[in-house]
C-alpha positions as CSV (number, residue, x, y, z in Angstrom):
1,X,112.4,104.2,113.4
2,X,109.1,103.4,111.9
3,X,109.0,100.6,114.4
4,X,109.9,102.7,117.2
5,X,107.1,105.0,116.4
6,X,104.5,102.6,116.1
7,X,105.1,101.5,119.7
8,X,104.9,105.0,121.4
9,X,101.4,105.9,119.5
10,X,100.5,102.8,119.5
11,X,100.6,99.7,122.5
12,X,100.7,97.2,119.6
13,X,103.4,97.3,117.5
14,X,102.3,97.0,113.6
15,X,104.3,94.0,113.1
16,X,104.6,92.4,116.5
17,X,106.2,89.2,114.9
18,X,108.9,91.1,114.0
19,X,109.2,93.7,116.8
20,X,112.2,91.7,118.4
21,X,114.1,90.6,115.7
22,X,117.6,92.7,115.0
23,X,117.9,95.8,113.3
24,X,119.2,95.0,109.6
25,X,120.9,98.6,107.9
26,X,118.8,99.6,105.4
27,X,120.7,100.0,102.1
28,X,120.5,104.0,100.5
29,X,118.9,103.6,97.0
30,X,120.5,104.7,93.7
31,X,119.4,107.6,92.1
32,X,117.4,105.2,89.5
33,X,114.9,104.5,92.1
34,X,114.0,107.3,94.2
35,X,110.5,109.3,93.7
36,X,109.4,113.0,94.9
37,X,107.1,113.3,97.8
38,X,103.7,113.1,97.2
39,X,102.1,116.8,97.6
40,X,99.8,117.4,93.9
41,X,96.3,119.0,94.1
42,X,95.2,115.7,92.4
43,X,97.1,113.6,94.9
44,X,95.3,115.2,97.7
45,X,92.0,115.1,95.6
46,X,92.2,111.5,95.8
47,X,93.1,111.0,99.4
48,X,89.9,113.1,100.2
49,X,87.9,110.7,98.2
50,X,89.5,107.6,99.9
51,X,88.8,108.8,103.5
52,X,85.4,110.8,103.0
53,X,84.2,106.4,101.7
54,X,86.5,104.9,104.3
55,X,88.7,102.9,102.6
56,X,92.1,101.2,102.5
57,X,94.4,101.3,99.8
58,X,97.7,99.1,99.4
59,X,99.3,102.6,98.1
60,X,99.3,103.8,101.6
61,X,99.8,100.5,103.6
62,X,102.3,98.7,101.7
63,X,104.2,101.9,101.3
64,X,104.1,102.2,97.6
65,X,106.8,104.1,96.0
66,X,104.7,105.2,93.2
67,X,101.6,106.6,95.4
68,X,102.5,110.5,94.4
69,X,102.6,109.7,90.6
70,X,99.2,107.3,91.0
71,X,97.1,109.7,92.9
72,X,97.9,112.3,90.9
73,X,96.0,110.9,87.8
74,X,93.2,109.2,90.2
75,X,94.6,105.7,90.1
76,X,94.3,104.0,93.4
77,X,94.1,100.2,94.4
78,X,91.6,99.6,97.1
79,X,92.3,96.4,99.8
80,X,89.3,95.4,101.1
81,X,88.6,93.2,104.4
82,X,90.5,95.5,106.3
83,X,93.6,96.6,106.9
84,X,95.1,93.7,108.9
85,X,96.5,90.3,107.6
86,X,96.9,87.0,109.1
87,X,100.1,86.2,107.4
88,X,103.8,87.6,108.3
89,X,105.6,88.1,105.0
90,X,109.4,89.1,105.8
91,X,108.8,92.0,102.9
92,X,105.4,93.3,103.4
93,X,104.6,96.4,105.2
94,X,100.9,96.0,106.1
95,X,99.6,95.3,109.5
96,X,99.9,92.0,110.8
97,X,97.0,90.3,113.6
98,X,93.5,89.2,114.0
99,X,91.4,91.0,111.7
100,X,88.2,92.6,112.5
101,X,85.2,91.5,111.1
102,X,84.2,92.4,107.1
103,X,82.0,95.2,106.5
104,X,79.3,94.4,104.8
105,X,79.1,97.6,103.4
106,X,82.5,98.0,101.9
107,X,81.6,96.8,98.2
108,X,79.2,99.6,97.7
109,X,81.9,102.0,99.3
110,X,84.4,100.9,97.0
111,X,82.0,101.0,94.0
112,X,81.5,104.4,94.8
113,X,84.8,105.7,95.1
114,X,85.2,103.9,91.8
115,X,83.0,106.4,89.9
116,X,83.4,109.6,92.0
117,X,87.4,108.6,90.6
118,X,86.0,108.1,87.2
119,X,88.2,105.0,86.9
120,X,88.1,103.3,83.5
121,X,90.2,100.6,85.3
122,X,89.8,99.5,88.9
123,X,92.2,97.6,90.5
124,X,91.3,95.7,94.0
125,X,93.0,93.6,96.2
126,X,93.2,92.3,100.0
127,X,94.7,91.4,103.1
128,X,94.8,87.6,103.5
129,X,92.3,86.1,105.6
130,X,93.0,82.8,107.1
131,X,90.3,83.4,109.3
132,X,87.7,83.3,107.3
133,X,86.0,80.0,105.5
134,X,86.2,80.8,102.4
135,X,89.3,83.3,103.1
136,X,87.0,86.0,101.3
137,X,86.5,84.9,98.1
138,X,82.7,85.7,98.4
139,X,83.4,89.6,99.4
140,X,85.1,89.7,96.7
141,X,82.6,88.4,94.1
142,X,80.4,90.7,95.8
143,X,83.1,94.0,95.2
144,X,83.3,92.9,91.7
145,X,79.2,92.7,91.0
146,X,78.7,96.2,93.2
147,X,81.5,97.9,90.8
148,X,79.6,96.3,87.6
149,X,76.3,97.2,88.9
150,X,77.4,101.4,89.8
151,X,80.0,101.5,87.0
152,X,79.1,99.2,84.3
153,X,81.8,100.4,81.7
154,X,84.8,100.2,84.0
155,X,87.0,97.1,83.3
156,X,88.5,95.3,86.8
157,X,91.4,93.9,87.9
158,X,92.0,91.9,91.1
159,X,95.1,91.0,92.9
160,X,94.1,88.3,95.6
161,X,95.6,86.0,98.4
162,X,96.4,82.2,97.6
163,X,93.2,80.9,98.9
164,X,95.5,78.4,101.1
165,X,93.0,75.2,102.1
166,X,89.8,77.0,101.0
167,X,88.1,74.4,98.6
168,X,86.2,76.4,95.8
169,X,86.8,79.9,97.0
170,X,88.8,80.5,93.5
171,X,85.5,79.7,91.6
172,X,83.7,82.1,93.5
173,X,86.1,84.4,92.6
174,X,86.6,83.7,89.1
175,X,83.1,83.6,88.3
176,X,82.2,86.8,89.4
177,X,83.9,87.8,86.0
178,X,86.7,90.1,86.7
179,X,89.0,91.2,83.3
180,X,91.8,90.5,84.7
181,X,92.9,87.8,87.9
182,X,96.4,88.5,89.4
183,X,97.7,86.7,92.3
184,X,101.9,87.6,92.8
185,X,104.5,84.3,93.5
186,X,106.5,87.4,94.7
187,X,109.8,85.7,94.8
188,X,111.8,82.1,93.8
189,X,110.5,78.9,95.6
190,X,114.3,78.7,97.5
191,X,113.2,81.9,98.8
192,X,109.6,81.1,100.2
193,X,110.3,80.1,103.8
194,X,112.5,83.5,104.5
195,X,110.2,85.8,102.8
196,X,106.8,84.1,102.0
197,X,106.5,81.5,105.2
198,X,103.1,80.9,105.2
199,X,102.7,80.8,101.8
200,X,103.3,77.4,98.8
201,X,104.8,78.4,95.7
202,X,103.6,75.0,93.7
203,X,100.0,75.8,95.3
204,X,100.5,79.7,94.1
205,X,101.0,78.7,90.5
206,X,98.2,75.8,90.5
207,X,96.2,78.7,91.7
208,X,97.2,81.0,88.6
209,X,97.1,77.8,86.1
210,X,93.4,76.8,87.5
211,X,92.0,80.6,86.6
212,X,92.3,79.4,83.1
213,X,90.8,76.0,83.8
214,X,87.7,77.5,85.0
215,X,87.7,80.5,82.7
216,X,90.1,79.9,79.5
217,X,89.5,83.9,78.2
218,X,90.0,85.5,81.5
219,X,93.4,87.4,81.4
220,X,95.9,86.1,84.1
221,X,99.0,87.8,85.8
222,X,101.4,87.7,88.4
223,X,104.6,89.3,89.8
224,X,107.9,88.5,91.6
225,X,110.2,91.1,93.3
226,X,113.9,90.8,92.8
227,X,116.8,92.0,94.7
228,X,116.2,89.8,97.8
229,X,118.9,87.0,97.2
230,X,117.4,85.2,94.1
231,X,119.6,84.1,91.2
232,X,119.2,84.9,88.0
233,X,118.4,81.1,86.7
234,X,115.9,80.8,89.3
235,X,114.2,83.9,88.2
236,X,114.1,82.3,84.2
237,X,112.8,79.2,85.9
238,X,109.8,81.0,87.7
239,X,109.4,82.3,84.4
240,X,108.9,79.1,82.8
241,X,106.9,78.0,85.5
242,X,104.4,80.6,84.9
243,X,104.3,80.4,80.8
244,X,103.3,76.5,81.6
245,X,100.6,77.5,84.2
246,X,99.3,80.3,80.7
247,X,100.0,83.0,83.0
248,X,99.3,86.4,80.4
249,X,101.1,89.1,82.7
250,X,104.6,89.4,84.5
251,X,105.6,92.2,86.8
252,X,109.0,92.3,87.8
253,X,110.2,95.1,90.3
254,X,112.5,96.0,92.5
255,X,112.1,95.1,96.4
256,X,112.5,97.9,99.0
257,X,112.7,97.6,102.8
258,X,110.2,98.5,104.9
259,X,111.9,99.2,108.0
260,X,114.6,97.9,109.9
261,X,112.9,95.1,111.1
262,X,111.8,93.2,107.7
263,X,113.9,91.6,104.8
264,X,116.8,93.4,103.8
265,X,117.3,94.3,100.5
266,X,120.5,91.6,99.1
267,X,121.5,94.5,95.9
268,X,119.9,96.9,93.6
269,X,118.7,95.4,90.5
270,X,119.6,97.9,87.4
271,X,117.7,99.0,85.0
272,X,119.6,97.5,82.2
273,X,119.1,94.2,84.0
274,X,115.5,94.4,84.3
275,X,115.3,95.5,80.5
276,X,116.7,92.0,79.8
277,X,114.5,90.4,82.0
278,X,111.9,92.2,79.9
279,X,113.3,90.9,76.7
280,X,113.6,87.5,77.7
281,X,110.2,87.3,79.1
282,X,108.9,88.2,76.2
283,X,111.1,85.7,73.9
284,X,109.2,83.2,76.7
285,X,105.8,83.9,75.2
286,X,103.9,86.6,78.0
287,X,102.3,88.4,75.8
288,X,103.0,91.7,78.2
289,X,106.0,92.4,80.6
290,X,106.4,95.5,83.2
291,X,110.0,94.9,84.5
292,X,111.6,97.7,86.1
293,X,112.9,99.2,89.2
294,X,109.4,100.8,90.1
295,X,107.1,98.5,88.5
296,X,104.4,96.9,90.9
297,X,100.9,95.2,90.6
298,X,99.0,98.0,90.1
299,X,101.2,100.8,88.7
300,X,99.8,101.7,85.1
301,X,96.8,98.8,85.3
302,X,94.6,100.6,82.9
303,X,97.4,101.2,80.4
304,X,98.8,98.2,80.9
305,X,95.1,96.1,80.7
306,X,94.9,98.3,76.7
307,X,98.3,96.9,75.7
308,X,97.5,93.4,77.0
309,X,94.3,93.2,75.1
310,X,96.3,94.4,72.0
311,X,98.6,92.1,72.3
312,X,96.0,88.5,72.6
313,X,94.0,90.3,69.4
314,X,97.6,90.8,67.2
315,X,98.5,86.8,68.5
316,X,95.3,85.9,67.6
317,X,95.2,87.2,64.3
318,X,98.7,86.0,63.3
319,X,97.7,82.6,64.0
């Protein structure tokens, strides 16, 4: 239906690489998963602020289920560089195309919206952007010194593309200082060509492990979804693979379809499952986990980012 919709108010279809596949059925969701519609004063409070600065957020266009709940205490994730990406994940829900080009202005909008929020903890992320030379590594340095320069107490977090062929954007990036660098693997490597095509899961990991080359202190995270066809073993190997790359962080949550037209969701994950993913991961060495049906990159960041600093000072002091 969403599909559908797109093409009668708009000519181009949001995903037009996907616009002629089949229909898959959409599976209903247990009760463990579903979330109230997002109508709070603080919700709306926060929408206000995102349009009156003219941003994105990844709430709205990836369709996060946990929007309502994040609003309402003021916790959004901007995506800068635009709303449109130059890759065509089988489970993403944010537009697909040519992008337009960046907005020079955009770092001081977002640092902005960062303390009209009165955000302890940003979190910002993007769009890929093949197009570009150094696929925006430098607008995000720049976000990163605008937020520090408007809100100097607020600690950030950045979720960002893999960087695919662009020699030294990651030390742009990672010497811009941010608290905390997340890219996602998103899903097992036997997995990668059906839902992650343009994307290398080897290249995604060197990514993660180089972070900690450059800059051994800096906090490093990343995230899979489950429920798309992945085994268990391969999900305790991708977790090996990340304790070898010193990856600090792992998210695990539950994929949800779209629309009709992308990845369909292979089975519900329960919540009993996920809470021995959690225990495992943490027998593995991360020193913090977030698995469960509604966990994604962003959802509790600024708690989160507390516990994780906790938890390096209590290892540190044990040794």
């Amino acid at each position: 239906m969403a599909v559908v919709l797109d093409l009668i108010n708009n000519p181009r279809p949001r995903h037009p690489e996907k616009a002629h596949r089949p229909d898959k059925a959409i599976a209903r969701k247990p009760d463990w998963i579903r979330v109230k519609a997002p109508v709070s004063p603080g919700y709306m409070n926060t929408r206000a602020i995102v349009r009156e600065n003219k941003l994105v957020t990844v709430c709205e266009e990836a369709g996060c289920p946990n929007i309502g709940e994040c609003w309402e205490k003021k916790h959004a994730t901007f995506m800068i560089m635009g709303d449109t990406c130059t890759r065509a994940c089988a489970f993403c829900n944010v537009k697909t195309g040519l992008p337009g080009a960046l907005d020079a202005a955009e770092p001081e909008h977002v640092a902005e919206a960062t303390a009209k929020l009165g955000l302890s903890h940003v979190v910002i992320t993007s769009v890929d952007r093949d197009d570009l030379p150094d696929g925006g590594a430098e607008h995000f340095a720049r976000t990163i010194t605008a937020i520090r320069a408007r809100c100097p107490g607020t600690t950030i977090e950045i979720l960002t593309p893999d960087f695919l062929r662009k020699d030294g954007a990651l030390r742009i990036v990672v010497e811009a200082k941010p608290d905390v660098f997340n890219h996602n693997l998103e899903t097992v490597p036997s997995l990668y060509l059906k839902v992650r095509p343009g994307a290398r899961y080897f290249h995604s990991l060197r990514l993660l492990q180089q972070v900690k080359e450059i800059d051994p202190t800096m906090f490093t995270k990343s995230g899979i979804m489950v429920g798309l066809g992945e085994e268990r073993n391969e999900v305790m190997q991708v977790m090996d693979d990340m304790r070898a790359a010193q990856i600090d962080f792992l998210t695990v949550g539950q994929y949800l379809q779209p629309t009709r037209k992308h990845h369909e969701v292979a089975r519900f994950v329960t919540p009993d499952e996920f809470k021995s993913y959690e225990t495992v991961a943490y027998a593995k060495g991360f020193l913090m986990v977030s698995a469960s049906p509604l966990t994604r990159s962003s959802h509790h960041a600024g708690e989160d980012f507390a516990r994780l600093k906790a938890a390096r000072l209590a290892a540190q002091t044990a040794r």
